[in-house]
N, C-alpha and C positions, 0 to 999 in steps of 0.2 A: 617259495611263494610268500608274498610280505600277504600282513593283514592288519594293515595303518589306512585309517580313514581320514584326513585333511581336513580343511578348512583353506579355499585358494578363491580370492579376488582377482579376475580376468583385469589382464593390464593391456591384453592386446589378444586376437583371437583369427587364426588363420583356419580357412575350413579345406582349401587342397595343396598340400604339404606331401611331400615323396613318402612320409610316414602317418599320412591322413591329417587328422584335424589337429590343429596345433592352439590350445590354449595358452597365453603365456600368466606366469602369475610372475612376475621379476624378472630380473635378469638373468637370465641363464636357469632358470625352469620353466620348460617346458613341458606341460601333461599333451598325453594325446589317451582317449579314450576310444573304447573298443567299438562304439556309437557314436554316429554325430550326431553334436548337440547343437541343432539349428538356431533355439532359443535364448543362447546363451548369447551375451555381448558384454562389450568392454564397460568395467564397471560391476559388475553382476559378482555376486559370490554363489558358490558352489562346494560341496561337498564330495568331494574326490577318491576313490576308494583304489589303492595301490595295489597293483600286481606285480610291477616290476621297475626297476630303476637302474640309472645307469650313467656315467658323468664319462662325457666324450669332450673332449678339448675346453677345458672347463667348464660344460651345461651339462646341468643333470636333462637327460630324456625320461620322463617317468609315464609308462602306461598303467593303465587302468579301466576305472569306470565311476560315472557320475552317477552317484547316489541320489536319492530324489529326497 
């Protein structure tokens, strides 16, 4: 269990994904959170708190949850 809390600027923001809600902060990272975050949009910074991560065909997948 990681306990890394971020700092991630939404570049693009998918809300139904096979793995739920897909914020993107870059290329090839991807957070999804354990909650969707309806109020989030592109543009928006957020504070990201990691549970887990994981790099699939060059993109890291990183879950978690968005801290307030």
């Amino acid at each position: 269990m990681m306990n890394l809390v971020i700092k991630i600027k939404i570049k693009k923001g998918e809300n139904k994904t096979v793995l739920g809600q897909n914020l993107q902060a870059g290329k090839h990272r991807n957070f999804y959170p354990a909650s969707q975050q309806y109020g989030l949009k592109k543009g928006d910074t957020a504070l990201f708190k990691v549970k887990k991560a994981k790099s699939i065909f060059n993109s890291w997948l990183i879950s978690g949850d968005v801290e307030k």
